[in-house]
C-alpha positions in Angstrom: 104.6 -37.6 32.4 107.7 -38.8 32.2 110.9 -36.9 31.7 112.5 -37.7 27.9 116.2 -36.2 29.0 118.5 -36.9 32.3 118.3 -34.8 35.4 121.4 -32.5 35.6 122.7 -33.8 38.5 124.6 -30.3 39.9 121.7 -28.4 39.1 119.3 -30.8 41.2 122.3 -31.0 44.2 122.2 -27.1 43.7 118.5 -27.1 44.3 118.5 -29.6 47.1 121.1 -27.8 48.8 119.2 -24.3 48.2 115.8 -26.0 49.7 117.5 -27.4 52.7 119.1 -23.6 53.5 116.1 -22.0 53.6 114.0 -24.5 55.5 116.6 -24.2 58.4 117.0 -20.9 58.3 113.6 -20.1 58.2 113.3 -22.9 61.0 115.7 -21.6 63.3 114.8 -17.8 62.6 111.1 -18.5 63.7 112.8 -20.3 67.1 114.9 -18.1 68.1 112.6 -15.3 69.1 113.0 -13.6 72.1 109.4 -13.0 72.7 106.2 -14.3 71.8 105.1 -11.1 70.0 108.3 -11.4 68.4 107.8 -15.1 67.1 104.5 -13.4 65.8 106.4 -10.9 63.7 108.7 -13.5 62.9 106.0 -16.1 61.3 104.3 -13.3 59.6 107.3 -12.1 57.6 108.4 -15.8 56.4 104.6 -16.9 55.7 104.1 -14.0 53.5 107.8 -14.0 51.8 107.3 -17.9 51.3 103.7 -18.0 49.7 105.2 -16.1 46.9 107.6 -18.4 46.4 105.1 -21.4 46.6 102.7 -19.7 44.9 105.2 -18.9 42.1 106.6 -22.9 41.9 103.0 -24.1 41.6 101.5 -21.5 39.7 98.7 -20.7 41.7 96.4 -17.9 42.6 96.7 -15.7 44.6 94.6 -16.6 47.4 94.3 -19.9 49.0 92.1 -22.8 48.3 91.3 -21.1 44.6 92.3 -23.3 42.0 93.0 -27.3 42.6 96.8 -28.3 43.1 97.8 -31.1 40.6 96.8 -34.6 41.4 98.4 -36.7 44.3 98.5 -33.2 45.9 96.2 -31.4 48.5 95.8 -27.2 48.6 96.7 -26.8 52.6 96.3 -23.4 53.4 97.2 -22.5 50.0 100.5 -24.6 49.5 100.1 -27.9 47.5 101.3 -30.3 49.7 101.6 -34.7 49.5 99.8 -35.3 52.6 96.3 -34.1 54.1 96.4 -30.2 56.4 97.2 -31.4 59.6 95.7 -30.1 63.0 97.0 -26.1 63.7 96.3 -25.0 59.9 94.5 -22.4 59.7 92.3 -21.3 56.3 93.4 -17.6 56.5 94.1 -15.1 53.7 98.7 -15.2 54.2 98.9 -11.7 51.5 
């Protein structure tokens, strides 16, 4: 549908610049383990933090693959995405 007003343009350089933050950081977070048990602890603690946050943005269930994501858009893993899972997804419950 499209949009009947003007995107605020601070607003969407506030959001861009919010998104970009917490993909590095959550980038270089899972990196920079020590340890492999620790990159384990690591992913488990931004997987389930970020799920609620996708989860919340697309408004769906809370489990993966339950409900369809909107069209153009695949449920990978439980995250609407614009392209196909990829090889090392996994189909796993991330609560």
């Amino acid at each position: 549908m499209p949009r009947s007003f003007p995107v605020d343009l601070s607003e969407y350089v506030h959001l861009r610049t919010m998104l970009d933050s917490v993909e590095t950081g959550a980038l270089r977070y899972y990196l920079e383990a020590a340890t492999p048990e620790e990159e384990k602890i690591r992913f488990d603690y931004l997987k389930t933090h970020l799920m609620k946050i996708s989860d919340h943005v697309w408004n769906m269930p809370g489990k993966p693959n339950d409900g369809p994501c909107p069209d153009g858009y695949y449920n990978c893993n439980g995250c609407c995405v614009s392209y196909e899972c990829v090889f090392g997804s996994d189909s796993k419950d991330y609560k």
